[in-house]
Kinemage of the C-alpha trace (Angstrom):
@kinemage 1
@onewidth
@group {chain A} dominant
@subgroup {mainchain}
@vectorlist {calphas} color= white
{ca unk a 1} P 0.021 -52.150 -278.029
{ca unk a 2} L -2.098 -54.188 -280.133
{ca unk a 3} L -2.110 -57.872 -280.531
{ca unk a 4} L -3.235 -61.189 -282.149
{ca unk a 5} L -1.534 -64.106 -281.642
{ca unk a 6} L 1.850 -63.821 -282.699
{ca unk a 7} L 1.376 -60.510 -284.224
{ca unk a 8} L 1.819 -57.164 -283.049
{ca unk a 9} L 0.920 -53.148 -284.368
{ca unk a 10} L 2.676 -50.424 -283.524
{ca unk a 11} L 2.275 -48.740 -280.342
{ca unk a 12} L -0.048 -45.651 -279.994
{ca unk a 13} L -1.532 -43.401 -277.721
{ca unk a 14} L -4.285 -40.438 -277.728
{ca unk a 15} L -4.452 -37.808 -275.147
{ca unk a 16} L -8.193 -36.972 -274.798
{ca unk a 17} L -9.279 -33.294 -274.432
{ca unk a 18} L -12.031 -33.704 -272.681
{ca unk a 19} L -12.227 -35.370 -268.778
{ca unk a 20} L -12.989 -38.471 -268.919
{ca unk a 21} L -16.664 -38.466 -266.840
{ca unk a 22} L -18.087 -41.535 -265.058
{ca unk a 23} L -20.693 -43.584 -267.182
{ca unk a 24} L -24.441 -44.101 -265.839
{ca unk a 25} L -23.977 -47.651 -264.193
{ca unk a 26} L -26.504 -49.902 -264.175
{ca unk a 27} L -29.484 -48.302 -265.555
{ca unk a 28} L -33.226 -48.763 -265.220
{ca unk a 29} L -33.965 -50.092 -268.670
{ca unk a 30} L -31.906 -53.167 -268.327
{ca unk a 31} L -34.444 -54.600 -265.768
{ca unk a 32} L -37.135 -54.354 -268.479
{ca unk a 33} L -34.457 -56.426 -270.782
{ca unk a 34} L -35.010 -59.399 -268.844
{ca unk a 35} L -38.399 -59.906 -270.335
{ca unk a 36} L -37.176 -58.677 -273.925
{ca unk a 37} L -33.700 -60.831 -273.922
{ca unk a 38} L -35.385 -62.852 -276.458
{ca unk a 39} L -36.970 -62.565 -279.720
{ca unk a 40} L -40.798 -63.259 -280.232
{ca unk a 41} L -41.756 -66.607 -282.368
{ca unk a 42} L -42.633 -65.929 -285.828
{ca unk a 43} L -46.219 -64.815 -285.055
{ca unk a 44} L -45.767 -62.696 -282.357
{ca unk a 45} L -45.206 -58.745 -283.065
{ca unk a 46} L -43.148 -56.706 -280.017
{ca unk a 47} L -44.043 -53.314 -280.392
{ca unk a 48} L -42.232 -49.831 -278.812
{ca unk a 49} L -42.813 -46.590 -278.465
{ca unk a 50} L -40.975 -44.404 -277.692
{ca unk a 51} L -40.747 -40.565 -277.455
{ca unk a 52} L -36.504 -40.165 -277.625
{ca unk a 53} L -36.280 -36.450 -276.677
{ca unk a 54} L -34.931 -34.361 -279.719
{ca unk a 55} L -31.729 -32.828 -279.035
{ca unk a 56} L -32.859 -29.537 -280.451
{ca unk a 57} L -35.328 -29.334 -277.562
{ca unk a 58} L -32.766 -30.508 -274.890
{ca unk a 59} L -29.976 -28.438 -276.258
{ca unk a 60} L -30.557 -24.939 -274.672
{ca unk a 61} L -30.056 -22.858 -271.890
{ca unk a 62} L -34.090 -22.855 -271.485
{ca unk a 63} L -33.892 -26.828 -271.692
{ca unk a 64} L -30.917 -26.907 -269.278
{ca unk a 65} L -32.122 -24.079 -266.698
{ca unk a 66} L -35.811 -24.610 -266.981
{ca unk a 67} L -37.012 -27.322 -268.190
{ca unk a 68} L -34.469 -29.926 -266.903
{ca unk a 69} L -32.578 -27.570 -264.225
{ca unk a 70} L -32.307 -31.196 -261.974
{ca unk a 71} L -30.344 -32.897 -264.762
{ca unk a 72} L -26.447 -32.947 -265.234
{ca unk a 73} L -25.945 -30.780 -268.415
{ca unk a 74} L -23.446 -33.858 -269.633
{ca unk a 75} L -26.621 -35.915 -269.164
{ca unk a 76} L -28.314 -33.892 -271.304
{ca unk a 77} L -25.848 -33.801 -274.003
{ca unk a 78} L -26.669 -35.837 -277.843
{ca unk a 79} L -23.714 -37.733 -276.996
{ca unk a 80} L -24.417 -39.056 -274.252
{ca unk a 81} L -28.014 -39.649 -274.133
{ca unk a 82} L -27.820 -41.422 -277.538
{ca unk a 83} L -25.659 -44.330 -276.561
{ca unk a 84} L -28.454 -44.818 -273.532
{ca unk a 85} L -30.960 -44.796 -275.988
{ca unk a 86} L -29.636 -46.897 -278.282
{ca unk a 87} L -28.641 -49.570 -275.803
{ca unk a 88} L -31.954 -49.725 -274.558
{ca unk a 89} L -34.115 -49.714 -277.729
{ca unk a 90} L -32.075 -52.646 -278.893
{ca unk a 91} L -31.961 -54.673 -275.938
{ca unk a 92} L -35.886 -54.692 -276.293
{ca unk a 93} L -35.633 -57.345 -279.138
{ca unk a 94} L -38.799 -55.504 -281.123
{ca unk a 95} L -40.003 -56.219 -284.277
{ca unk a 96} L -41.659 -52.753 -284.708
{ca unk a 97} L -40.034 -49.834 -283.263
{ca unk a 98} L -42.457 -46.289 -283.775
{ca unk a 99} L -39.713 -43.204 -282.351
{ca unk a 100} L -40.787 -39.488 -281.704
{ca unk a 101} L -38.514 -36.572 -281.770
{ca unk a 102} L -35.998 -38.030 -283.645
{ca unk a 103} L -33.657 -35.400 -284.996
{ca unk a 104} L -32.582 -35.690 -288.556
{ca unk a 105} L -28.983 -36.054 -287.525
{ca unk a 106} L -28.978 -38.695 -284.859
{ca unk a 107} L -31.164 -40.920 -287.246
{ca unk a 108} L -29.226 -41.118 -290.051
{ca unk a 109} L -25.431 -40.936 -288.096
{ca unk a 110} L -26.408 -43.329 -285.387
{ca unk a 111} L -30.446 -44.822 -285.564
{ca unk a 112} L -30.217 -46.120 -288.890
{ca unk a 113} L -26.801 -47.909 -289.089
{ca unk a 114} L -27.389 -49.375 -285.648
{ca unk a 115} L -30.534 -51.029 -286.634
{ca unk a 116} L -29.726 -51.703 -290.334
{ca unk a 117} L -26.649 -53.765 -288.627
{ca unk a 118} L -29.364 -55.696 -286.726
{ca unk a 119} L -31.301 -56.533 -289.222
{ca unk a 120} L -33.837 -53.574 -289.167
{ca unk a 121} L -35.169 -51.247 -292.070
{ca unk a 122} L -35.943 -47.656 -290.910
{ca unk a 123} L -37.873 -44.787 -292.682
{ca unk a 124} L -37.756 -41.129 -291.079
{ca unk a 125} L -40.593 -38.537 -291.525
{ca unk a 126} L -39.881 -35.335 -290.718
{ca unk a 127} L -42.693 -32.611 -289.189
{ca unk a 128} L -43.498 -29.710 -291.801
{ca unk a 129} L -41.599 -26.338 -291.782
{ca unk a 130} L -38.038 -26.385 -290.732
{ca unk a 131} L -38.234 -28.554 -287.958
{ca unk a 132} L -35.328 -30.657 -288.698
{ca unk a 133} L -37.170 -33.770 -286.384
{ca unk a 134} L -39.839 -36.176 -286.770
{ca unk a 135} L -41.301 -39.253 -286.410
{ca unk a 136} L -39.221 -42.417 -287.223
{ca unk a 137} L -40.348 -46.248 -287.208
{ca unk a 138} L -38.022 -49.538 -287.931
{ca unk a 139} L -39.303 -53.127 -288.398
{ca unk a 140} L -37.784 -55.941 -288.660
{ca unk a 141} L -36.662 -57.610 -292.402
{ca unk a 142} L -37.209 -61.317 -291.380
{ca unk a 143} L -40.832 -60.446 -290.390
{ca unk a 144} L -42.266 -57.445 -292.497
{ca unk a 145} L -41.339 -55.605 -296.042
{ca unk a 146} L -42.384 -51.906 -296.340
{ca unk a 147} L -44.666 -51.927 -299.222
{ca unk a 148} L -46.157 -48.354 -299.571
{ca unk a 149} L -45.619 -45.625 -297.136
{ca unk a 150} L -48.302 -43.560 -296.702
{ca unk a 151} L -47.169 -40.712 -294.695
{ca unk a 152} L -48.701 -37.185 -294.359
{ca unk a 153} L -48.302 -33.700 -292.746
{ca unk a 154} L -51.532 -33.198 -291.268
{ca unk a 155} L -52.707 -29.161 -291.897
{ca unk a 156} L -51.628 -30.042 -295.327
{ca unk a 157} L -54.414 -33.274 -295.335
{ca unk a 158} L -56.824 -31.277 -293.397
{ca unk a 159} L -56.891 -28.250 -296.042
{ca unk a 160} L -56.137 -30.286 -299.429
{ca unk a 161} L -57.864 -34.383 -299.076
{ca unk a 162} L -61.540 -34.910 -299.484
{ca unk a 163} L -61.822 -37.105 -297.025
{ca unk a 164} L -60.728 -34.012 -294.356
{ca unk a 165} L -63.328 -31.433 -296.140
{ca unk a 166} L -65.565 -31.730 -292.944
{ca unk a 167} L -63.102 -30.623 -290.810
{ca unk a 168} L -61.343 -28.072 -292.803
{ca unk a 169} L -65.023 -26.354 -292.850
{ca unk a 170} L -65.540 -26.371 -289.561
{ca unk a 171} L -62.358 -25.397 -288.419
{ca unk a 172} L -62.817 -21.949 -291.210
{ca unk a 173} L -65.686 -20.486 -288.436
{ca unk a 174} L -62.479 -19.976 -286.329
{ca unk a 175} L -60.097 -17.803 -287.833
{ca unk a 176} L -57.759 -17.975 -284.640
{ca unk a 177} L -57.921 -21.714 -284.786
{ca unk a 178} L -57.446 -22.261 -288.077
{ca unk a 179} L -54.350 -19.879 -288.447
{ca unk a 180} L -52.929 -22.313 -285.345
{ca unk a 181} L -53.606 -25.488 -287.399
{ca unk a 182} L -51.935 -23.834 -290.363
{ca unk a 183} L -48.916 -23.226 -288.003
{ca unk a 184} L -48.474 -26.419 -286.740
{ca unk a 185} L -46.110 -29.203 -289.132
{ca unk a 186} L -47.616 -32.499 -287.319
{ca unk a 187} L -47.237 -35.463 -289.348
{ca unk a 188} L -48.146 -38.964 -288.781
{ca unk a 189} L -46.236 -41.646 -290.204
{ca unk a 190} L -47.708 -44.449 -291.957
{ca unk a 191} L -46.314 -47.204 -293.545
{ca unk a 192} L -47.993 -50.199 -294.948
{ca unk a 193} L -45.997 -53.745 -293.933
{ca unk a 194} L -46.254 -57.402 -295.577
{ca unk a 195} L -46.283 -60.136 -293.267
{ca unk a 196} L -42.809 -62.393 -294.565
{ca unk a 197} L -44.521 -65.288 -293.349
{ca unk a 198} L -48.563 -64.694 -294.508
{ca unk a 199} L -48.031 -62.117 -297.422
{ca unk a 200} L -52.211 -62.178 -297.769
{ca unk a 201} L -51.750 -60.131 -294.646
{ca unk a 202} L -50.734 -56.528 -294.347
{ca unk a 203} L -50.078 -54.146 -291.039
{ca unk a 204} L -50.748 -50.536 -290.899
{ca unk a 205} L -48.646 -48.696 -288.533
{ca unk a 206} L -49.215 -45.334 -287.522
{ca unk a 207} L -46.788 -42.980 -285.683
{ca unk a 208} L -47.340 -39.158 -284.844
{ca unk a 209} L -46.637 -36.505 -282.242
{ca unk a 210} L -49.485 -34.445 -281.533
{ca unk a 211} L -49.171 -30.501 -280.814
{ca unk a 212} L -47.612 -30.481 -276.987
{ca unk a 213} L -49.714 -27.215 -275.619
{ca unk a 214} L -51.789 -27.807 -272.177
{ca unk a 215} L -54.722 -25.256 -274.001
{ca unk a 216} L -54.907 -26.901 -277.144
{ca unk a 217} L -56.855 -29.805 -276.826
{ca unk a 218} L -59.187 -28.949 -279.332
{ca unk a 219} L -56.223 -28.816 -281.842
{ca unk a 220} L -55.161 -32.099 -280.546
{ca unk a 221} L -59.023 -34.041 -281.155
{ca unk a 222} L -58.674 -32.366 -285.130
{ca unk a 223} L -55.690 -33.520 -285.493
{ca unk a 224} L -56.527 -37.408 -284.211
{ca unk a 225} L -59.842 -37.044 -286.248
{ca unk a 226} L -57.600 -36.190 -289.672
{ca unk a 227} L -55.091 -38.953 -288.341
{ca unk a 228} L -57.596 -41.632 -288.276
{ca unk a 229} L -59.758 -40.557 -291.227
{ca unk a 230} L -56.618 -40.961 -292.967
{ca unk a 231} L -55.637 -44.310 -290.997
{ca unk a 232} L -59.239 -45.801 -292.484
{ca unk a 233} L -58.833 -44.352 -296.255
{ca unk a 234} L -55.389 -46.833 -296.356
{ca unk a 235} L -56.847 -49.356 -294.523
{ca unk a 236} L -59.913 -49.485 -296.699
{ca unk a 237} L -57.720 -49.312 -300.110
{ca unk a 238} L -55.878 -51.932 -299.288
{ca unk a 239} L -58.803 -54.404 -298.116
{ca unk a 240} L -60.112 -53.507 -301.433
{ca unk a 241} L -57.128 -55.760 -303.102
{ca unk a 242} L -57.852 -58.419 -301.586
{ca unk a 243} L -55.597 -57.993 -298.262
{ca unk a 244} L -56.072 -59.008 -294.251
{ca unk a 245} L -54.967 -55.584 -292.742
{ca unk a 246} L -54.455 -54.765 -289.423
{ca unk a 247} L -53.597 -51.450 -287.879
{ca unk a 248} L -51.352 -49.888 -284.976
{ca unk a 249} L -51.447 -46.580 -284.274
{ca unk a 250} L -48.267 -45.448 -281.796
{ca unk a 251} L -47.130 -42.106 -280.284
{ca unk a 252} L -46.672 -39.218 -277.944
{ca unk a 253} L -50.242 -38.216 -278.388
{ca unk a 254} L -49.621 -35.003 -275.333
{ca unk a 255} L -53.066 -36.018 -274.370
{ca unk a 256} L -54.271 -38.187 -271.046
{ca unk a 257} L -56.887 -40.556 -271.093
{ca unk a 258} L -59.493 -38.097 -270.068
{ca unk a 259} L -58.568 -35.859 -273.148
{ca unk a 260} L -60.913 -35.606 -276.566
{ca unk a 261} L -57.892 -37.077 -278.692
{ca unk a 262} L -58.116 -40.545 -276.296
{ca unk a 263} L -61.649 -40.271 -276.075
{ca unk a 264} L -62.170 -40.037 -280.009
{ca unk a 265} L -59.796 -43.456 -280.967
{ca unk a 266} L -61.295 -45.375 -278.097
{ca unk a 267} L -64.681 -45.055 -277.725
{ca unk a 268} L -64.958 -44.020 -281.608
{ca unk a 269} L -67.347 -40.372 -281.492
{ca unk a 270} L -66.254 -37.226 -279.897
{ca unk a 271} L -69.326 -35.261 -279.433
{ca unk a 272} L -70.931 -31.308 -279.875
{ca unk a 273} L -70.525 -31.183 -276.145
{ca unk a 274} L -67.007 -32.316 -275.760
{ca unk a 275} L -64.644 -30.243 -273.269
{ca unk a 276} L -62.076 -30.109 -276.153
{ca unk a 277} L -64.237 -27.938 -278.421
{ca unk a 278} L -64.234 -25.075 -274.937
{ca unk a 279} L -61.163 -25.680 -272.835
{ca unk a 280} L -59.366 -22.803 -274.671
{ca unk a 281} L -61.867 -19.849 -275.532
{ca unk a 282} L -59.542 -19.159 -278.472
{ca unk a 283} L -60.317 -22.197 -280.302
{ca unk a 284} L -63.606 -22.654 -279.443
{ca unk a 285} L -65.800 -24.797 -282.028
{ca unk a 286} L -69.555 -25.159 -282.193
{ca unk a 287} L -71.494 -28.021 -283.088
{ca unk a 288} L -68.426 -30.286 -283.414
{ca unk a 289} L -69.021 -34.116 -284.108
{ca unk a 290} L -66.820 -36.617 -285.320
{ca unk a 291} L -67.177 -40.768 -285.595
{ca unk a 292} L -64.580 -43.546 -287.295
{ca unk a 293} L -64.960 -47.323 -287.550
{ca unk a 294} L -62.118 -48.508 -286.174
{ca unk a 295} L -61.787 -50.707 -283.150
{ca unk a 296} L -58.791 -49.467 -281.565
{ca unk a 297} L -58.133 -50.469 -277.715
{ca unk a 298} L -54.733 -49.012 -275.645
{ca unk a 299} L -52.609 -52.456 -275.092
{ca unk a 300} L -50.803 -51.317 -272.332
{ca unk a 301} L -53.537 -49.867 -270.471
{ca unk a 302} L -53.818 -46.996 -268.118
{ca unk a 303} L -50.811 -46.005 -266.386
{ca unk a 304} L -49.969 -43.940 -263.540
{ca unk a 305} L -47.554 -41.373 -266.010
{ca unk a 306} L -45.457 -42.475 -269.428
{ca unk a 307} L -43.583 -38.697 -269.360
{ca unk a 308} L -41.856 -37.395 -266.155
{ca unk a 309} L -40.891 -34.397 -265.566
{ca unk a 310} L -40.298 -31.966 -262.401
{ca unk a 311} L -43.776 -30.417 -262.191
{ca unk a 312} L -45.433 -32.935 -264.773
{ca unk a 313} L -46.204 -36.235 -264.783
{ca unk a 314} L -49.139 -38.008 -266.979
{ca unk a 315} L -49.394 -40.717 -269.432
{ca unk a 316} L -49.140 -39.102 -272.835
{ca unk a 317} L -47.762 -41.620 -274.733
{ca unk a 318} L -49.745 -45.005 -276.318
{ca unk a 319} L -50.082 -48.267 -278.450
{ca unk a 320} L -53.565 -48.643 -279.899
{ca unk a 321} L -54.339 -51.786 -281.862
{ca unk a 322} L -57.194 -52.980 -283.650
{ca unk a 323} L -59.501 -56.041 -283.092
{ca unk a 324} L -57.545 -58.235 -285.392
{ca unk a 325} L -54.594 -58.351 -282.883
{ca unk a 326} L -54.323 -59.158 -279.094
{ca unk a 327} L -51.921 -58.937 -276.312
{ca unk a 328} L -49.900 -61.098 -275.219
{ca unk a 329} L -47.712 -59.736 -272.602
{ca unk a 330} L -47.140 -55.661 -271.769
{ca unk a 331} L -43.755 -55.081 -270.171
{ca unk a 332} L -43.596 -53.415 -266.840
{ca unk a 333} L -42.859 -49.808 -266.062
{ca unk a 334} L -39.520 -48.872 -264.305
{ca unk a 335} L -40.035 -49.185 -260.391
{ca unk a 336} L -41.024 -45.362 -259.453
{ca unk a 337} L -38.159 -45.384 -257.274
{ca unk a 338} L -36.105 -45.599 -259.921
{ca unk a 339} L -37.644 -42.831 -262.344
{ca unk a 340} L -37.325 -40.196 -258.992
{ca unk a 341} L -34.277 -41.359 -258.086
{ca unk a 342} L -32.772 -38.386 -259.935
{ca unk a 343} L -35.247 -35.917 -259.211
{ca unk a 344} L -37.337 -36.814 -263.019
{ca unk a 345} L -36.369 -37.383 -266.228
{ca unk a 346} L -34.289 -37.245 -267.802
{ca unk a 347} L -31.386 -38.119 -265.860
{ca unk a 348} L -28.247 -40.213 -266.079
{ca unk a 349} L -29.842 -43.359 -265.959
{ca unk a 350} L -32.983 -41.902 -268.677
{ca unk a 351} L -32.065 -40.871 -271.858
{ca unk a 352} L -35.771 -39.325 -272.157
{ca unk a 353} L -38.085 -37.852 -270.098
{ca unk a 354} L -40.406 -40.361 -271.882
{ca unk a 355} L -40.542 -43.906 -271.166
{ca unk a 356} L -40.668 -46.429 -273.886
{ca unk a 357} L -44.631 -48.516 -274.343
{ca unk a 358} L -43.588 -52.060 -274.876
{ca unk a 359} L -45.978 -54.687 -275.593
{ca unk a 360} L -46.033 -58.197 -277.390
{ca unk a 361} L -48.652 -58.883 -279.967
{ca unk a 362} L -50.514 -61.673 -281.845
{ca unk a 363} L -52.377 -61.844 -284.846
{ca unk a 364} L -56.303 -63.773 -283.422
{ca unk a 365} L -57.055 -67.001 -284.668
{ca unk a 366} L -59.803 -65.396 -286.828
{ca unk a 367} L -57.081 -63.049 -288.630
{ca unk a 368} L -54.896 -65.420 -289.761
């Protein structure tokens, strides 16, 4: 019966038709909130990233028997995975939160109202062709305002903006390549934030999900080269009115560091002789070379695996900033113990088989 104070309601009671199952416990993620329980100063930027696991791809009897045979099917369930997920992402404090494989549904019944309650705006961009699941980023209202988004689906970019011609030629000497790119609905996010408290300075933020398959690396490197061609074009339009920008570029990029995608943001060329342009014979290139200008660096490093599963395990997944920004502090990985405690992920205690990049960032002295 309800109550307050001297005041009482009616008595009621529900009979639920479900059992009533066990909840996860303690989980994993609430050891890394002990070094997010508070929010960063007013010049400090806490980044995630965070690949959520779309419930179209973990809804199935493939996903349930194949995939993810080691993993409670209740585990695997929208309903419950999304209250894990939820709880964790906000117990991380962030300012900027960059999400992959965020379905349609979950972000506008249970994403956005969460986070607009916090104090968050949120903008979702779906992947091309009936995918109904995309990329998603939030940021915080007391220390950014969206002020252009900038957003694209990549084979569109490639075969349509000048900037891309290069690549849309070279990709034409492969028929079989060029009718995967035209299959593929990437997109990479990007929105273009004002600094609340130095509105001379603006952040570009980047989120995308590159195409997942292990023989299609070379679709991968086009696909960062179109990315970051893209990334520059913004960058460079808005230095041109007057603006400080700075740039960071999150995602599941399905690529480790010895891949052509990693290879091409951080060291700036990928080259004729490049494994990506042979690995597959399919999509095999010739006299491929690409450069940018951008100084981008991984801020949390290399790690030993950022996806989990039963027969896979690499890093995949990645915060790159620029030179205008530098780390602070990265938060550390669950204990392994923990991620195999359950076979892989995800599990009852992961709502992913992803784990969430978390780093905190400052604008350098010379930016600001």
């Amino acid at each position: 019966m309800p109550k307050l104070g001297h005041r009482s309601g009616e008595e009621f009671t529900s009979l639920s038709k479900c059992d009533v199952e066990a909840g996860p416990g303690i989980c994993p993620f609430e050891s890394r909130h002990l070094y997010t329980q508070n929010t960063l100063e007013d010049d400090g930027i806490r980044v995630v990233s965070y690949n959520i696991l779309a419930d179209i791809y973990a809804d199935s009897d493939f996903s349930r028997n194949e995939l993810f045979p080691y993993c409670p099917p209740y585990a695997l369930a929208i309903d419950y995975r999304k209250q894990l997920f939820v709880k964790e992402i906000t117990g991380y404090n962030s300012d900027l939160i960059c999400l992959q494989e965020v379905d349609r549904k979950v972000f506008i019944n249970d994403l956005l109202p969460a986070f607009e309650s916090l104090g968050y705006s949120g903008v979702l961009q779906e992947k091309g062709g009936t995918t109904p699941e995309g990329e998603a980023t939030f940021y915080r209202n007391s220390k950014f305002r969206q002020v252009q988004d900038c957003s694209i689906e990549i084979r569109k970019s490639v075969n349509e903006d000048d900037i891309q011609s290069d690549i849309k030629n070279i990709v034409s000497t492969n028929e079989t390549l060029k009718q995967e790119m035209d299959t593929r609905g990437s997109v990479v996010q990007v929105l273009v934030l004002e600094s609340v408290l130095n509105p001379g300075c603006r952040l570009c933020v980047a989120n995308t999900h590159l195409y997942f398959h292990p023989k299609a690396c070379c679709i991968r490197s086009l696909q960062t080269v179109a990315i970051i061609r893209h990334l520059q074009d913004v960058i460079q339009k808005q230095k041109a009115e007057g603006f400080k920008v700075s740039s960071i570029f999150c995602g599941d990029f399905n690529c480790t560091p010895k891949g052509g995608a990693y290879e091409f943001i951080t060291k700036k060329h990928l080259g004729p002789d490049n494994y990506s342009w042979s690995n597959n014979p399919n999509f095999a290139l010739e006299g491929a070379s690409f450069s940018h200008g951008l100084d981008l660096t991984n801020s949390c490093g290399i790690l030993d695996y950022t996806n989990y599963a039963r027969s896979f395990h690499e890093q995949l997944d990645y915060i790159f900033i620029d030179s205008t920004m530098d780390v602070i502090r990265v938060i550390p990985m669950p204990e392994h113990s923990e991620v195999e405690q359950h076979i892989a992920l995800p599990s009852v205690v992961f709502p992913s088989d992803h784990i969430a990049q978390i780093c905190d960032l400052k604008w350098t002295s010379l930016f600001e």
